[in-house]
DRENFIMAR-524329 format. One record per residue (C-alpha): residue in one letter; x, y, z. Coordinates in nm, 2 decimals. Layout:
<rs>
{A; {X; Y; Z}}
...
</rs>
This chain:
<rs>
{X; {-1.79; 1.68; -1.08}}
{X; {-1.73; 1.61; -0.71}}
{X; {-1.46; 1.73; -0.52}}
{X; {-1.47; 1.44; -0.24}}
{X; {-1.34; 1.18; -0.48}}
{X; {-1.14; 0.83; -0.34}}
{X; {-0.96; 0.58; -0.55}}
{X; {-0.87; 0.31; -0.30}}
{X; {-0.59; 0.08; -0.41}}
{X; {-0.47; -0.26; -0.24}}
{X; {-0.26; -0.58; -0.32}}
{X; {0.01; -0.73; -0.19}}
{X; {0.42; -0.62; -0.18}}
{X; {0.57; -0.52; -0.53}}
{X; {0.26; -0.61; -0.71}}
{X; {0.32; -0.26; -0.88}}
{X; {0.00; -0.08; -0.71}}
{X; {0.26; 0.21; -0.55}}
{X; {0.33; 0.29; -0.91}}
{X; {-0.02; 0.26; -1.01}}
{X; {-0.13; 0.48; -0.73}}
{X; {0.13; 0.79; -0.81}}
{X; {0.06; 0.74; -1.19}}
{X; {-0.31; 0.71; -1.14}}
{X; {-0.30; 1.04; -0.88}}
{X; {-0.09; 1.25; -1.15}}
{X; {-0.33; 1.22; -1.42}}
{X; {-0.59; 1.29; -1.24}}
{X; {-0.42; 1.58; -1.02}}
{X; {-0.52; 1.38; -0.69}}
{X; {-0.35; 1.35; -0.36}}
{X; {-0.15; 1.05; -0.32}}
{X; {-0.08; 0.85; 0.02}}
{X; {0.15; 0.55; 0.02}}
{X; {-0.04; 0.42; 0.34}}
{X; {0.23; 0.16; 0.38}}
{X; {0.47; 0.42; 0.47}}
{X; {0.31; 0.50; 0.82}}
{X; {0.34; 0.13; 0.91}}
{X; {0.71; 0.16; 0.79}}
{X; {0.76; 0.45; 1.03}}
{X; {0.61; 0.29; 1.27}}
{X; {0.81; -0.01; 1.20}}
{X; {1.11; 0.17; 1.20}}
{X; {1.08; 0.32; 1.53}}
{X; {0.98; -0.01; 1.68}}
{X; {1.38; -0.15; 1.54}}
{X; {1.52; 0.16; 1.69}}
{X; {1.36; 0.04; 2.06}}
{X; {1.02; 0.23; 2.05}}
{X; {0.68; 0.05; 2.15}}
{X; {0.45; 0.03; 1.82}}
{X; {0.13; 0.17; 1.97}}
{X; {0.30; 0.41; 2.12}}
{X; {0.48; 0.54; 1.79}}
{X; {0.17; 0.44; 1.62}}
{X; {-0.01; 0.72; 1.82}}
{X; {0.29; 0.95; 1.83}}
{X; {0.38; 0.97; 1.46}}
{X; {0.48; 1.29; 1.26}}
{X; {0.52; 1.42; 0.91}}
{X; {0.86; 1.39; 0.95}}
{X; {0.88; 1.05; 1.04}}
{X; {0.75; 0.91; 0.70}}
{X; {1.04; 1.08; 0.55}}
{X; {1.33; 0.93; 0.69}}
{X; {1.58; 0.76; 0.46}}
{X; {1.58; 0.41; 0.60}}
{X; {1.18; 0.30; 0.51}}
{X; {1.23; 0.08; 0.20}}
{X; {1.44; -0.14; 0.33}}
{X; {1.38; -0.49; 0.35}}
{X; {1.38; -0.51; 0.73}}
{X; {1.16; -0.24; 0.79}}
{X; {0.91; -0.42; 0.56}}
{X; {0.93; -0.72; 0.80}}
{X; {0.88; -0.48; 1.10}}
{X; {0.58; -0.27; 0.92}}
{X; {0.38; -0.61; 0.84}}
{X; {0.47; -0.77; 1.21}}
{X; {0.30; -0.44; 1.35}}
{X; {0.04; -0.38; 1.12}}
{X; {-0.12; -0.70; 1.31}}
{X; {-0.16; -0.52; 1.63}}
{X; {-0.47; -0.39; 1.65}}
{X; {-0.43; -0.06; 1.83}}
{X; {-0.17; 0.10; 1.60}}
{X; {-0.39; 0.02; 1.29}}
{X; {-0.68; 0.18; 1.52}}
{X; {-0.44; 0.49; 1.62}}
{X; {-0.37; 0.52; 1.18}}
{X; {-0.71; 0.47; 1.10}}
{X; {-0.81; 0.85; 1.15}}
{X; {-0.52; 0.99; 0.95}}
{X; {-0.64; 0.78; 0.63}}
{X; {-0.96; 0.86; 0.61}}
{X; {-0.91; 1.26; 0.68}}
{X; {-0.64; 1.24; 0.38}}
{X; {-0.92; 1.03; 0.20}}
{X; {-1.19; 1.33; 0.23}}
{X; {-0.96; 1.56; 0.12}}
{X; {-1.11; 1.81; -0.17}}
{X; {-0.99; 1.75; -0.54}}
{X; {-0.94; 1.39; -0.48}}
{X; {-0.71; 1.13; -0.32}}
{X; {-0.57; 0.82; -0.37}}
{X; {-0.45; 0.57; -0.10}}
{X; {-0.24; 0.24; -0.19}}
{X; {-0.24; 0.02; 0.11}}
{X; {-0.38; -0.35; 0.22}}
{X; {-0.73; -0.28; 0.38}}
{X; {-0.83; 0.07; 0.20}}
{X; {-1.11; -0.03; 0.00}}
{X; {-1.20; -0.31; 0.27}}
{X; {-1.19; -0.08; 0.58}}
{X; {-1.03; 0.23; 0.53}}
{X; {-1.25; 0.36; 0.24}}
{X; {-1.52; 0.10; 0.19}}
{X; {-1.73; 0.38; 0.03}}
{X; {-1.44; 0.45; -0.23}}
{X; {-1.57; 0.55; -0.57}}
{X; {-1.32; 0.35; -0.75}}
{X; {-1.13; 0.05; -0.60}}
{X; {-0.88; -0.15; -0.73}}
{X; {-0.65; -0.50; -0.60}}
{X; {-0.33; -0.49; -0.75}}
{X; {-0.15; -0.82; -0.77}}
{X; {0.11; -1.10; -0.89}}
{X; {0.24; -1.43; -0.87}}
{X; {0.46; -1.45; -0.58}}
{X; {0.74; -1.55; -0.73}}
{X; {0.70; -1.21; -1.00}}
{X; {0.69; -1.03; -0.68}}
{X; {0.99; -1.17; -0.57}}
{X; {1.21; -1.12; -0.84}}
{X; {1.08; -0.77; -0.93}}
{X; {1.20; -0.69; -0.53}}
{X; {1.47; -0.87; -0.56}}
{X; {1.61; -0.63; -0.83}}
{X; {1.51; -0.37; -0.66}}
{X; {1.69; -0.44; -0.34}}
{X; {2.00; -0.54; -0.49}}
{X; {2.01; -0.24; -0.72}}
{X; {1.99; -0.06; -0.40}}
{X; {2.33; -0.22; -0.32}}
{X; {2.19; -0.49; -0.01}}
{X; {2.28; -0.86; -0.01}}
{X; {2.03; -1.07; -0.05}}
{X; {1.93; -1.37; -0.24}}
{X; {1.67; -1.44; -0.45}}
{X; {1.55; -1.77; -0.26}}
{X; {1.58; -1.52; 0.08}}
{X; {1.32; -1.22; -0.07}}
{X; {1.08; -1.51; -0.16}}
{X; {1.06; -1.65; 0.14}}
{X; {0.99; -1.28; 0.30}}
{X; {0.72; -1.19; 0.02}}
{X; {0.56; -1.51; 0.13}}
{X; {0.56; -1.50; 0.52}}
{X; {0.44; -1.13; 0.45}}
{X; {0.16; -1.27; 0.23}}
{X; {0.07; -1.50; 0.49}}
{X; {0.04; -1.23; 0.79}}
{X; {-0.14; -0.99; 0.60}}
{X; {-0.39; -1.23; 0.44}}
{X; {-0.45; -1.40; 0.76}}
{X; {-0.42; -1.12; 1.03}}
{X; {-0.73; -1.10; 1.28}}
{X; {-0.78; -0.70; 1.21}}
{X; {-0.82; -0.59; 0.85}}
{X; {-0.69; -0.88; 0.67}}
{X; {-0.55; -0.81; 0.30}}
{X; {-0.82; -0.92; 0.04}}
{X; {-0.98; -0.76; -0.26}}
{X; {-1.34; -0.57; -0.18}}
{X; {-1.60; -0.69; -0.30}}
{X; {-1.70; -0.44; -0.59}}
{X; {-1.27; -0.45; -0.65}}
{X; {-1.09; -0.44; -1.04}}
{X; {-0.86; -0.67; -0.98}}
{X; {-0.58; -0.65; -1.22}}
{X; {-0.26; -0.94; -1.17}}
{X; {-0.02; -0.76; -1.33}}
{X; {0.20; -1.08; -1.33}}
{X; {0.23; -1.07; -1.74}}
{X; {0.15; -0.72; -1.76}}
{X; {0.36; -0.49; -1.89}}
{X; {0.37; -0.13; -1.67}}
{X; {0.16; 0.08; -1.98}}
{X; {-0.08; -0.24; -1.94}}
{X; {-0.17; -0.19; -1.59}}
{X; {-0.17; 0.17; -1.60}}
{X; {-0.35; 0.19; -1.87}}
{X; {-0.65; -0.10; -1.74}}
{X; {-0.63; 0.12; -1.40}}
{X; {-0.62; 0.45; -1.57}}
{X; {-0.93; 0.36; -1.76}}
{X; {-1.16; 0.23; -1.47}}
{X; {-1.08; 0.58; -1.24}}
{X; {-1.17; 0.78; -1.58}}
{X; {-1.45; 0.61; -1.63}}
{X; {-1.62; 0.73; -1.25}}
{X; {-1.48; 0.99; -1.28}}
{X; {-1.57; 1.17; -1.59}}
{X; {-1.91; 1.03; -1.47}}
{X; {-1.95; 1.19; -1.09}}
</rs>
């Protein structure tokens, strides 16, 4: 088997592909990335006054581990700067070093098996209905204790669908050679289990 092994996961917000990836990355005892997180960090230094290519080219371990990154306005300021061109330039590096990595990595994002890792052995688009999306974020944030409103997180998961489907650089679409897999009425062993299956089956084969 190879060492130099990529699973490349997209799909849009709360489609379930972050808990795809960390499943699919334990079972397989691969590195796991959560490439969303750097534009989170670079979206959360944007709120706090910083310019995003600037934090973009500036960013640090420790950044992607502050406390703040999952909340619903630094996912509005991640997909506002993941349009600029520059910081996705200045991130580009960092994915694909963490994608050559020996024993094997997995990276969840919106452009990894488009851009990032179009040579991927295994890629995968994870989605769902908006309005699934919605709701399944919805409980999340409120369960976290914000206010919000079901009618409000819809309306986000929508404008976010619309800038990362229709950004100029790396726009958010399944790869070509891309499982697909709408987890919409899919229960979580479902998906795991369809996503599972297709990385097991490259990989007992490479």
């Amino acid at each position: 088997m190879t060492t130099d092994f990529t699973v490349a996961i997209d799909g849009p917000a709360a489609a379930g592909k972050g808990t795809i990836s960390k499943a699919v990355a334990a079972k397989f005892g691969f590195a796991h990335l959560d490439t969303g997180l750097l534009y989170r960090a670079v979206g959360a230094r944007v709120l706090g006054g910083g310019n995003a290519i600037e934090a973009a080219k500036t960013l640090q371990p420790e950044d992607l581990d502050r406390d703040d990154l999952r909340t619903a306005e630094v996912a509005q300021a991640a997909s506002k700067v993941a349009v600029i061109a520059e910081v996705r330039a200045a991130l580009v590096d960092f994915q694909r070093s963490f994608a050559r990595r020996a024993g094997g990595a997995v990276l969840d994002g919106r452009d990894i098996g488009t851009v990032i890792c179009p040579k991927a052995q295994v890629k995968l688009y994870v989605t769902a209905s908006a309005e699934v999306r919605a709701k399944r974020r919805f409980l999340e944030l409120t369960g976290k204790g914000e206010v919000t409103s079901l009618e409000e997180v819809l309306a986000d998961v929508k404008a976010r669908d619309d800038r990362d489907m229709n950004r100029a650089e790396a726009p958010m679409k399944p790869a070509d050679d891309a499982l697909t897999i709408d987890t919409s009425d899919l229960s979580i062993e479902q998906a795991l289990e369809t996503a599972i299956s297709a990385v097991n089956a490259r990989w007992t084969s490479a």
